[in-house]
N, C-alpha and C positions, 0 to 999 in steps of 0.2 A: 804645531798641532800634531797629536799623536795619530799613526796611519794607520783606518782600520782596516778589520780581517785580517788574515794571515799570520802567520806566526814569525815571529825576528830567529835571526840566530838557527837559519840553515834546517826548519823543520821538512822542508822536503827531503832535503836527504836522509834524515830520518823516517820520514813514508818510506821510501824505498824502503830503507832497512827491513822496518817493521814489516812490511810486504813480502819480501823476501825469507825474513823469519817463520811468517804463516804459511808460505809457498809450502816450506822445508819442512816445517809441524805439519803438514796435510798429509805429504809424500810419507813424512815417516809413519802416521796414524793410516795407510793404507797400507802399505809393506808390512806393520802390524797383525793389521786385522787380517790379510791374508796369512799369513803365516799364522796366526791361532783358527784360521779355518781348515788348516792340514791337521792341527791337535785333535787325538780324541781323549776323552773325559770318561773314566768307568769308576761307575760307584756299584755298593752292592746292597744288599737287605736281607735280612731276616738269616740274621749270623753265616750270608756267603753262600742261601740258599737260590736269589737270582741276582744276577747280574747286568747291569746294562749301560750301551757304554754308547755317548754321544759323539757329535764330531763339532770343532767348533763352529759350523753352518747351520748348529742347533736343531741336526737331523740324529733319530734312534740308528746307529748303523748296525746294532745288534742288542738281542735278547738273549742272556743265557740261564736257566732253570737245571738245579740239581735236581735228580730224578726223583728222591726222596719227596720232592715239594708238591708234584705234580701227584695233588689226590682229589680224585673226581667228586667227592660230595664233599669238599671244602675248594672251591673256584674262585669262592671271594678272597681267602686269603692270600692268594697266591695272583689277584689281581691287584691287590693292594701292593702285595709286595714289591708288582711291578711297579705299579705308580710310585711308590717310597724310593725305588731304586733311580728309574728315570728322572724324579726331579730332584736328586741331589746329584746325578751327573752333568746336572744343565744348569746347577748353581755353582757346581766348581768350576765348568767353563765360562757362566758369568764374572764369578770373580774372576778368573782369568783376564777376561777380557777387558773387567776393571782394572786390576792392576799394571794390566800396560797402558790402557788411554791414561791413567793418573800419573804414571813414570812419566810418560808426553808431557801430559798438559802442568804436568806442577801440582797437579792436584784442583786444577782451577774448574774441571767440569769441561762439560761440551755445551756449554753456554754463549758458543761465539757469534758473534752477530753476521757474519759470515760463512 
């Protein structure tokens, strides 16, 4: 009669492995993600008129405005401009941050059950 549960043919040693594997995938998904939190990320807007440059903690660590741009009875432009600038410095630290959890993971996602 066949024995159940358990797997034949040494699957524990295999748990280990596997365990060991995720340990190692954890450690390096956080030595990662520290290290893209020292990155900073600067995009610009409005042909280099401001500037804004993120850090990858996904904090503004600076704004910068050419003087030309700063004209007092147009405020919305030059709020806009800010917004256009900040968030494509916080999509190319996103992708950043994609492209190393995908180098990690295989490309499998952070889908892990663990």
């Amino acid at each position: 009669m066949a024995k159940r549960g358990g797997f034949p043919g040494g699957m524990p040693g295999n748990m280990n492995n596997l365990m060991k594997q995720a340990q190692r995938m954890q450690r390096q998904m956080e030595e990662k993600q520290q290290e893209l939190e020292t990155k900073e990320f600067t995009a610009t807007a409005g042909g280099g008129a401001v500037s804004v440059t993120v850090s990858g903690k996904k904090e503004i660590t600076s704004v910068t405005l050419a003087p030309e741009v700063v004209d007092p009875d147009d405020i919305e432009m030059l709020q806009d401009l800010i917004v256009a600038a900040a968030n494509e410095a916080l999509r190319q630290m996103e992708a950043a941050n994609a492209e190393v959890m995908n180098s990690l993971t295989g490309g499998l996602g952070g889908g892990f059950p663990f």
